[in-house]
N, C-alpha and C positions, 0 to 999 in steps of 0.2 A: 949569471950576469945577463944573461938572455933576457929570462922572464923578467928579468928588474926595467929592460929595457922598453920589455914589449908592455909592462904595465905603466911606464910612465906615458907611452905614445898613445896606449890607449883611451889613461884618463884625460892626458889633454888634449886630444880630439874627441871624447866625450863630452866631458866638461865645456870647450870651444863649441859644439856643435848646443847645445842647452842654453850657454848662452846667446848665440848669434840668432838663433830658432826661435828661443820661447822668451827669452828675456827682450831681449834687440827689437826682432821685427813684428812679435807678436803682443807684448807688452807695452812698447814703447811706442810702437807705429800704427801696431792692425792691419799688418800686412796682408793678412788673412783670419777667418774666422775658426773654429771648430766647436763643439757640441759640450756639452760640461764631461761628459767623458773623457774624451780625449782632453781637454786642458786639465782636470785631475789626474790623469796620465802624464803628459808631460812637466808638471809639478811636482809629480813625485821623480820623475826621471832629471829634472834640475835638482833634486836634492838630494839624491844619491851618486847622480855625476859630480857636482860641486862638491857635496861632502862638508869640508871642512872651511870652503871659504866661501857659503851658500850667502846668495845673493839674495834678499826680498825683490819679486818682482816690481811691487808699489813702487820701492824707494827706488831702483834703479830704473823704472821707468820714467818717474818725476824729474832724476837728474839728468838721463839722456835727454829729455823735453827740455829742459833749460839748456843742456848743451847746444842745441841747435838754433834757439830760440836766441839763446846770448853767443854765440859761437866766437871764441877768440877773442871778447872784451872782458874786462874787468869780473862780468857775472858771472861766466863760460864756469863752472865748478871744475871743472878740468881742463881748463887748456894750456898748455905746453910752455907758451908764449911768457908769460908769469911766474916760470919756476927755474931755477939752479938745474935742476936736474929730474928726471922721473921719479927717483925717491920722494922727496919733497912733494912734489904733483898726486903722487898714490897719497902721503897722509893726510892731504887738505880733502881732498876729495872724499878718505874716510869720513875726516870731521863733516863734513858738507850732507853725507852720505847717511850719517848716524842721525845727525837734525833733522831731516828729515823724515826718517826712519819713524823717528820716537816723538814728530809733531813738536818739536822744540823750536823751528822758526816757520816765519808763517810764508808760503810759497802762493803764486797765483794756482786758482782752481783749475783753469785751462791745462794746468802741468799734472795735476792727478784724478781728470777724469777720465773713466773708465779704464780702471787699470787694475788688472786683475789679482784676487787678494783669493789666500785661504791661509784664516790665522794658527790652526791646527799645525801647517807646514812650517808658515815663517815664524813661529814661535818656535818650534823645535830646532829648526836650523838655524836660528839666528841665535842660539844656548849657548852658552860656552862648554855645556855639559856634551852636548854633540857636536859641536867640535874639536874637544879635545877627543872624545870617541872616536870619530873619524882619523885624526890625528893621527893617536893610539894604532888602526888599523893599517894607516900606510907605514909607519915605522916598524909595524909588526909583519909588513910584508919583505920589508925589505932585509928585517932579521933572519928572517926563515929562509930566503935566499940565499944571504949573507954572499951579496957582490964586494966586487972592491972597494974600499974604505972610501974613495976618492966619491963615488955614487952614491953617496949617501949626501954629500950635498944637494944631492937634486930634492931632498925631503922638504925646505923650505918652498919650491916650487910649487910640490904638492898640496903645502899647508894655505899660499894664499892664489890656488889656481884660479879662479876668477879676478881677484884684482890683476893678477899679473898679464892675465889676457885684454883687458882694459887698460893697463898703462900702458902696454907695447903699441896698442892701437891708438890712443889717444896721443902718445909720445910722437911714434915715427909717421903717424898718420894727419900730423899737423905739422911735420919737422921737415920730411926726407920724401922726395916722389917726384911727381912730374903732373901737371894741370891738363884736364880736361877744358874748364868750364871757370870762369869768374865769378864766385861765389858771396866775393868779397871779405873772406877771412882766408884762414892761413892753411885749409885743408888742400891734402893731397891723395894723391893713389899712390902707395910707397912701392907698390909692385905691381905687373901686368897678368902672374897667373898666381893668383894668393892663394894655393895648398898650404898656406901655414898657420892662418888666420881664420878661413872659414871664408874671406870677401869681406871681412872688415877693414882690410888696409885699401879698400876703395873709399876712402874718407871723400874728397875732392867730386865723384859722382854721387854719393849717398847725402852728400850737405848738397850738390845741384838739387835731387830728385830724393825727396825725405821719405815717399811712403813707394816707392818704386821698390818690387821684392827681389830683381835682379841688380845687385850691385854696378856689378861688369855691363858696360857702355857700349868699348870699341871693339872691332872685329879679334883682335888680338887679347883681351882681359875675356878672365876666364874669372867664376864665383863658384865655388863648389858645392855653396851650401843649394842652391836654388834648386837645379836639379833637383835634389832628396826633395824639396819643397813641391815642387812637379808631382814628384811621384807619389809623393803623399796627397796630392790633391786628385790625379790619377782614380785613386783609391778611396778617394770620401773621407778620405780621415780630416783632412782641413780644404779649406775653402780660401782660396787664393782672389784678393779682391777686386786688382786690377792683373792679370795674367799676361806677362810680356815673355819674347824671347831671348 
């Protein structure tokens, strides 16, 4: 039961950390730069984190670009304000998500320049052949454990761990929180020290401040992704573009 535990926390501060890094700030915004090594590095590390619910950077950076872009109107691909429920919100936003994907509707160019692409990766990941592979390997970990019956629920989790970390952020990060900043939509900071998120439930300061690479604002919010972001720049691996504290 242990190890089932320590594997699920793992993947999703994996997975969480892959997306808020390389998909989030460094795809979507250009929060920082790095070398083609390291972004073929962390491309392969998005899609072995993600696994089975691997995200194409292109597409999810286009729809983050219009998320902010349309924030909480009618265009918003995702926002909260418009849906019964997160359920409902996850499957528009696939469809939204897939169109784009596949060039099926036609989006402004401002939303998919420079956005980084290697079709080798997004084609394999975006298979169904890997991911049911992937699949296949987290239900075959959880066999070989063999925890309580009840923990094997947690396997859906696993299968759409990227959407699931974008609806809780998109749900409770337009829903639940407390305001900084008048942004004029419906974004919030759902919480003041986000270890659960990564610093994506600082909606409410990342729609004030779009290309800022510290979420966290006030003396009291804390980002935990940034730090690692520090240190990685510390170290040359990336290039941090505007460098705040």
């Amino acid at each position: 039961m242990i190890a089932v535990i320590i594997f699920f926390v793992a993947h999703w501060y994996l997975s969480l950390f892959s997306q808020t890094f390389f998909l989030h700030r460094y795809s979507a915004h250009a929060m920082f730069s790095m070398n083609k090594f390291w972004e073929k590095f962390f491309y392969v590390f998005l899609y072995i984190t993600q696994g089975s619910s691997y995200l194409v950077p292109r597409a999810y950076g286009a729809l983050h670009r219009m998320h902010h872009a349309y924030s909480d109107t009618e265009k918003d691909p995702h926002s909260p304000l418009f849906y019964r429920n997160a359920f409902a919100m996850m499957w528009r936003t696939k469809d939204i998500y897939n169109a784009v994907l596949r060039r099926k509707t036609e989006i402004e160019d401002k939303f998919e320049k420079n956005l980084p692409e290697w079709p080798l990766i997004d084609q394999m990941g975006d298979s169904w052949i890997s991911r049911i592979v992937w699949g296949s390997i987290y239900i075959g970990i959880y066999v070989y454990f063999a925890p309580p019956w009840f923990m094997f629920l947690l396997l859906p989790i696993h299968f759409l761990m990227g959407p699931v970390h974008g609806a809780i952020v998109n749900w409770f990060g337009h829903k639940a929180g407390y305001v900084n900043f008048d942004n004029g939509d419906n974004s919030k900071n759902s919480i003041p020290f986000d270890v659960f998120l990564g610093g994506e439930l600082f909606q409410n300061n990342h729609h004030k401040y779009g290309s800022r690479p510290n979420f966290a604002m006030k003396w009291f919010e804390f980002d935990p992704t940034y730090p690692i972001m520090r240190v990685l720049h510390l170290f040359r691996v990336i290039r941090i573009v505007n460098p705040t504290t």
